[in-house]
N, C-alpha and C positions, 0 to 999 in steps of 0.2 A: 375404694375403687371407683372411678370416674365414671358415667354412665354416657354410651357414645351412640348416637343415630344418625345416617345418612340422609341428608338436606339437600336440595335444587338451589343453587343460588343464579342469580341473574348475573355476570358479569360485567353489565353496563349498567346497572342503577343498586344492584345490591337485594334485589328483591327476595323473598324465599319463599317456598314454596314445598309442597310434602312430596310431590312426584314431579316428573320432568313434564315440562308444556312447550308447545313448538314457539307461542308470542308471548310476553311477558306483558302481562295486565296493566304494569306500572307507567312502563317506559314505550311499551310499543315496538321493541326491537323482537327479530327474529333468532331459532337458535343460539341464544345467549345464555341459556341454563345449564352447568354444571354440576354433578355430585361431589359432594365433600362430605367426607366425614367430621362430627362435631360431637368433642369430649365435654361433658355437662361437667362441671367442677364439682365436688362439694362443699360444704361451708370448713371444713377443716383444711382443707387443700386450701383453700383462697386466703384464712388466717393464716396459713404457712409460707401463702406467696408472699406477702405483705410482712412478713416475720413478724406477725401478732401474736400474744401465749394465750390473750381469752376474747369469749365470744362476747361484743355489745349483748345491751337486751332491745327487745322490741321495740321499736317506735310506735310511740301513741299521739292520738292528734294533739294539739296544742295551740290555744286562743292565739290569734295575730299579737295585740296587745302582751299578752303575755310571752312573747318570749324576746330574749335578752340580747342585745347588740355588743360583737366583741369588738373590739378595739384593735383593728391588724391595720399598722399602717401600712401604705404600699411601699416597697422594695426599688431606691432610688436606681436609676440606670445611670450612668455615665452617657450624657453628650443630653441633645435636646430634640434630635426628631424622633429617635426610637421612642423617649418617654415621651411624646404628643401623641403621635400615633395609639399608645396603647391606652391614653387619657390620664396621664400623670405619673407613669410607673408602673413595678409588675404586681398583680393582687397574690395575695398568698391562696395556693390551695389552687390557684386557675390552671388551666389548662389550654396551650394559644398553639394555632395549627401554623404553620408558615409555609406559604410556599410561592414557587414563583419557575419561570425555566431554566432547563439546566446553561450552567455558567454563567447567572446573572447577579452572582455573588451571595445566595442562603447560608454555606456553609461560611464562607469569610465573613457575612455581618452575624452572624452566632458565636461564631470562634472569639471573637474582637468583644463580642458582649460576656462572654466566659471568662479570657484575662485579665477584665476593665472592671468586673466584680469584684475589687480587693477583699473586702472584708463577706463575703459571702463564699461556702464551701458549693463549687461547683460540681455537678458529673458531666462530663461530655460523653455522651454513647456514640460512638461509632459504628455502622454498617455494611460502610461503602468505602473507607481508605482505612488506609494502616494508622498503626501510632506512630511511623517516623513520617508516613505522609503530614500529619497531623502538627506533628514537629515543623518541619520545613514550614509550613503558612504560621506557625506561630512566630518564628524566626523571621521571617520575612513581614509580618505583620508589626515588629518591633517592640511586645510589650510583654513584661515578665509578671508572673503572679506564682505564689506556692501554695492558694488552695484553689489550684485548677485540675481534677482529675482526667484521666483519660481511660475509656473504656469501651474495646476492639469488642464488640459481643454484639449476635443477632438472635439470641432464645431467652426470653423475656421471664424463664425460670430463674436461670443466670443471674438475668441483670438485677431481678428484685434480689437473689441474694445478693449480692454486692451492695447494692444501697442500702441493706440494713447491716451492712461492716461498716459503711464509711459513714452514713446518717447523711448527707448531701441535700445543701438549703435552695437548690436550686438545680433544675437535671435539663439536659437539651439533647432531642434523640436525632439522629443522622442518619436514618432516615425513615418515616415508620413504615413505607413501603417493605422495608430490608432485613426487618421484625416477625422474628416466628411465634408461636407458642403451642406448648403440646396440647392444648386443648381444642386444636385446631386441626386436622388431618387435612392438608391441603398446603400449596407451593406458598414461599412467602411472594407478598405483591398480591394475592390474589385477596377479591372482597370478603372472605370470612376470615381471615389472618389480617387483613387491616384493621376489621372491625375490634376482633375480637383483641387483639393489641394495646388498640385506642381505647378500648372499654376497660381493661387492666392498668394502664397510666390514667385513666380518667378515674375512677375507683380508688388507687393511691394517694392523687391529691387531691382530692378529699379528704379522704382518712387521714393524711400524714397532713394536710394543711402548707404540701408543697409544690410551689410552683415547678410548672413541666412546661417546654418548648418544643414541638414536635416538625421537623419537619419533612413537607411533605413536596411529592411529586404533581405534575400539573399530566393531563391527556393531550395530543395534538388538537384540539380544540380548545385550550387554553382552560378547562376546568382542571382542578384539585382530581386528583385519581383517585380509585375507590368510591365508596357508595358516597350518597349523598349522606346518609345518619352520620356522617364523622364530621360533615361540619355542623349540623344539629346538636353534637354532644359536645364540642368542646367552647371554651367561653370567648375566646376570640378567635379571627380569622385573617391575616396579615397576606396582605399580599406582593412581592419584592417585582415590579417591571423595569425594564426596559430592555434596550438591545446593544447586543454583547459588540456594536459593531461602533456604538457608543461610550461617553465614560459615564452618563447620567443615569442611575436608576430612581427609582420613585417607589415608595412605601405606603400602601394604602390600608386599612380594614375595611374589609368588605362586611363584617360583625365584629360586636363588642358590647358585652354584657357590660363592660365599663367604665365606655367612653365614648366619644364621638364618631361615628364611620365616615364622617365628612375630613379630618384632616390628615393632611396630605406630610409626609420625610422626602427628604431629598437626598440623596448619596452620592459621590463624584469617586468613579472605580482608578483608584492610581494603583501604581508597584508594590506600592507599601500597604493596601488594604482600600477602604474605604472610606472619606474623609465624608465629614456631614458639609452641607452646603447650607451657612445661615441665613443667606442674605439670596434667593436663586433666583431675585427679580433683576439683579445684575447680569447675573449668569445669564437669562432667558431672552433678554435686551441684546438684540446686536447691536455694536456701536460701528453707526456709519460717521463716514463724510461728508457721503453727498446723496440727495435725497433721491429715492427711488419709489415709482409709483407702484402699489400694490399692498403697502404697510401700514399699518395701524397698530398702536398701541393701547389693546386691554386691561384696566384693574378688573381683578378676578378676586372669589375669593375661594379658596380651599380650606373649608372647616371654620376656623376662627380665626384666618393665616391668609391676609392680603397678598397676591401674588399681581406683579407685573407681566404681560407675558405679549408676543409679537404673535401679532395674525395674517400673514400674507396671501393675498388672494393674487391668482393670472387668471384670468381675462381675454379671449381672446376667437376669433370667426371659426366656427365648426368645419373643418376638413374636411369630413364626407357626409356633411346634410343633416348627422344625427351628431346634436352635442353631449355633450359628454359632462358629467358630474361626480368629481372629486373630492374628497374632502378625508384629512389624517390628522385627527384629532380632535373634531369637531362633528359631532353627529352629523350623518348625512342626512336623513328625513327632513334635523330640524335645516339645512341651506337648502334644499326644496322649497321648502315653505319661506324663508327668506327671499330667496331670488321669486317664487308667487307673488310676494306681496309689494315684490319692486317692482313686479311687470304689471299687476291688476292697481296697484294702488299710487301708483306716483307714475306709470307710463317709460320705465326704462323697458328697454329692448333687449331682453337678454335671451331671452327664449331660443334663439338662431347660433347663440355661441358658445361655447366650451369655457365652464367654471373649474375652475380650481383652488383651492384651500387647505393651509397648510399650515397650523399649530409649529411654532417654532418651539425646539430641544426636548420633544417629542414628550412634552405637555398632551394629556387627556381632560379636558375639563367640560364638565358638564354645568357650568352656573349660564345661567342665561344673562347674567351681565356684559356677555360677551358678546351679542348681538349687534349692538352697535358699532361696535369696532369690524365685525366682520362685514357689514351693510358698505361704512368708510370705505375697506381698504378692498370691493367691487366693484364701488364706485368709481376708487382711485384708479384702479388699472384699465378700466372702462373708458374712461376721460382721459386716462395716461398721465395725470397731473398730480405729483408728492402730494403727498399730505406734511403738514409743517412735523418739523423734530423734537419739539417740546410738545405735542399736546398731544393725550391720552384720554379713551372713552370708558364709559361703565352706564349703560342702559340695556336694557330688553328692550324686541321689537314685538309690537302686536301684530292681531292679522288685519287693522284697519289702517295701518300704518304709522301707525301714533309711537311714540316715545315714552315707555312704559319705565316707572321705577325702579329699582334690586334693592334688596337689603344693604346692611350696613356699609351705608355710604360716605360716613366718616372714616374709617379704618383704607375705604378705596385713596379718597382724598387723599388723606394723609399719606398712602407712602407714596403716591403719586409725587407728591408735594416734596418728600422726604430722597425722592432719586432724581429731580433735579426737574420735572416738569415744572410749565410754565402755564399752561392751562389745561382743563379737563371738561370734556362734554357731556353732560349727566342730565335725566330726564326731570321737567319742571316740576313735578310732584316730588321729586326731590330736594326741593329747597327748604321746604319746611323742617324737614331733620337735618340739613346739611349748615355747621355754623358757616359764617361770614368771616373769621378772622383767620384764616388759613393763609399760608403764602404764594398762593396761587388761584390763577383767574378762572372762575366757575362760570361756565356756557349753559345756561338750563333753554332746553328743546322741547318741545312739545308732539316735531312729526318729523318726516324725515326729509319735508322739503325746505323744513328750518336749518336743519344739517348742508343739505346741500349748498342752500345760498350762505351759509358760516364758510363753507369750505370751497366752495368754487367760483363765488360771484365773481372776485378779484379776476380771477384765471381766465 
C-alpha cells in the first residue's frame, strides 16, 4: 500500500514546502503554493512499474580506478544537425528534454527522427493528438518504417506496461507536460506530476539503458515549464527556435552532458516536413545587385561550425530628441558599449541619432567575432556609403578601440574564402595563426581608424 502525505508546492519554481507560506523562499513569488497530495511508492510497486521480477542489491562505494568502462556506442541519427547538436549521436541510457514554442515544429522533428530510425524499435507516446492525427504528419512527412510504434496514453502506469510488451530501443514522449501518474494526486501539467514523470522516465533509462526524448512545453517567458529540477535531472537540454511566421528554425543545447552547448542545427519548415539546411551561410547571405549602405558581412562561429551571416545597421537623426536603441539578435548592452566606444574613442557622433540592428534570418549569435562587422555596417549607414560585396569581417572590438582577435580564425577564413569572398578584415594579432596560402586577400587592423581609412578613404 502506497504511503501518501499532503505537500505545498510552489508553482512557479517547484519549491516544496510542509505547510502553506504566503512568499516562496526560493523564487520570491507571492501566493504560489498549492496542496497536492503525494503517493510514496514502495520498492515493489517501482519493480512492477519497470516490469523487474528482482530487487538489485545495495550499492557500495567503489575506487575511481576501479571501476570498468562499458563500451555503448552512440545510436547513429539520420541527417547531420540533429547528430551535432547532441555531440555525435544519441547515448544509450540518456535522457534529452526538447522543447521549443508551440508550432515551431517539436513534434514533426521527433516524428521524422522516429521513421528515419530504420533499424531501431521506436515508441512514440502521444499525449496531445490521436493515432490517425499521427498518421496524417507521417503521411505527409513521406517516410515509411515498420518498427515505429504508436502509443495514444497519458498514465505512465500504462505506459511502462506497454514498454515492457514491446521492449522499445528507443521512446519519445508527446508531451511530459500531458503525463499523469498515481503516485501523484494532482492535475497533469502541474509541478509534482512533471516532476514526478520525469523522475519515472529518468529511473527507466538508467535501468533499462534506454534512450528517452521528452518533450516539453516552454512558459510565456520563453523558459521550459515546470520546476527548474527537470532540467537538472535530465542529460541534455535542446532547444528548437524560431518563428512560425518564418521557414528557418535553429536547434540549440542549452546543456549536454555529452557534447558541446555551443553548436548550432538549422532546419528550413517546408509541406513535406523539415529539411536540414547544410550549407546556411548561403541561405543567411542575401544576394544583391547593387550595393546598399548599412551591410556587412560577419564570419561567426557557432560551436565548431563557421557561419556566414549579414548584419545590417540604420542609422539615422532622432525624431523627438531622445534616440532610440535597437538591436534583434545581437545583444543590446553589448551595441551600447560599441556605439560608447565610437563616440569616446574615435570621435563619431552618434549619440544624437537613432541605431538600429538587425541579425539577418533571425540568427541569435553571441560570438564577439561579430563586432567588427557591426562597428562596418554603422559606420556605413552613418556615411551612407556601401561597403564593397566581396569583403567580410571577423574581429572583436575593445573598449580602447583597438581591434582585438577571435578564435579560430582559419575555419572563419576558409569559408569565407570557400563562398566566394575576395577579402576579409581580421585583427593583426591574427596573423600569427592565420596561414598566408588562402585564396583570398587578408586585411589585418589594429584600431578602428585603420578600418575606416580601408573602407572610406577612396569615398
Amino acid at each position: 500500500m502506497a504511503k501518501s502525505k499532503a505537500v505545498f508546492f510552489c508553482q512557479n519554481c517547484g519549491a516544496q514546502s510542509a505547510k502553506w507560506v504566503g512568499k516562496c523562499n526560493a523564487c520570491g513569488e507571492w501566493n504560489t503554493f498549492v496542496e497536492e497530495i503525494v503517493h510514496k511508492e514502495t520498492k515493489n510497486q517501482r519493480l512492477k512499474l519497470f516490469g523487474q521480477g528482482a530487487e538489485k542489491g545495495n550499492n557500495a562505494p567503489v575506487l575511481l580506478q576501479e571501476i570498468g568502462l562499458h563500451d555503448y556506442p552512440r545510436i547513429a541519427v539520420p541527417g547531420k544537425e540533429l547528430s551535432r547538436v547532441l555531440g555525435g549521436g544519441i547515448v544509450p541510457g540518456s535522457l534529452v528534454l526538447f522543447g521549443g514554442e508551440p508550432g515551431v515544429g517539436k513534434s514533426t522533428l521527433m516524428l521524422q527522427l522516429a521513421l528515419r530510425l530504420k533499424n531501431l524499435k521506436v515508441l512514440y507516446i502521444s499525449g496531445e493528438e490521436s493515432e490517425q492525427q499521427i498518421k496524417m504528419r507521417g503521411e505527409r512527412i513521406g517516410v515509411t518504417t515498420e518498427t515505429c510504434f504508436i502509443l495514444q496514453e497519458t498514465n505512465t502506469q500504462n505506459i511502462f506496461a506497454q514498454i515492457a510488451k514491446i521492449q522499445p530501443q528507443l521512446i519519445i514522449v508527446d508531451s511530459i507536460q500531458t503525463l499523469y501518474t498515481d503516485y501523484a494526486d494532482s492535475s497533469p501539467g502541474s509541478v509534482s506530476q512533471v516532476r514526478e514523470c520525469a523522475a519515472e522516465f529518468l529511473r527507466f533509462a538508467k535501468e533499462s539503458n534506454t534512450p528517452v526524448f521528452m518533450i516539453g512545453h516552454i512558459t510565456k517567458d520563453g523558459g521550459l515549464a515546470g520546476p527548474k529540477v527537470l532540467e537538472h535531472m535530465v542529460d541534455t537540454v535542446l532547444i528548437f527556435e524560431g518563428d512560425r511566421n518564418h521557414v528557418y528554425r535553429l536547434l540549440r543545447a542549452t546543456k549536454n552532458r555529452f557534447g558541446n552547448t555551443n553548436e548550432l542545427g538549422i532546419y528550413e519548415m517546408q509541406g513535406e516536413g523539415l529539411r536540414e539546411v547544410l550549407n546556411p551561410s548561403e541561405i543567411l547571405i542575401t544576394q544583391r545587385e547593387q550595393k546598399v549602405s548599412g551591410v556587412a558581412i560577419a564570419a561567426t562561429m557557432e560551436g565548431n561550425r563557421p557561419l556566414l551571416i549579414e548584419t545590417q545597421a540604420l542609422v539615422s537623426t532622432a525624431a523627438y530628441g531622445t534616440p532610440q536603441r535597437s538591436s534583434t539578435g545581437f545583444e543590446l548592452r553589448r551595441l551600447s558599449m560599441v556605439l560608447a566606444v565610437l563616440e569616446k574613442r574615435c570621435g563619431f557622433q552618434l549619440g544624437i541619432k537613432d541605431v538600429f540592428i538587425n541579425i539577418a534570418g533571425g540568427i541569435k549569435t553571441e560570438d564577439t567575432g561579430i563586432d567588427l562587422a557591426v562597428v562596418c555596417a554603422v559606420l556605413s549607414s552613418n556615411q551612407d556609403v556601401p561597403l564593397p560585396l566581396d569583403l567580410c569581417f571577423a574581429a572583436e572590438l575593445g573598449l580602447t578601440g583597438e581591434i582585438r582577435p577571435v578564435s579560430h580564425i582559419e575555419q572563419r577564413i576558409s569559408e569565407a574564402a570557400k563562398l566566394g569572398f575576395k577579402r576579409i578584415v581580421i585583427s593583426e594579432n591574427n596573423m600569427k595563426s592565420a596561414k598566408l596560402q588562402h585564396k583570398i586577400q587578408i586585411h589585418p587592423v589594429s584600431s578602428i581608424g585603420e578600418v575606416f581609412a580601408l573602407l572610406f578613404s577612396s569615398s
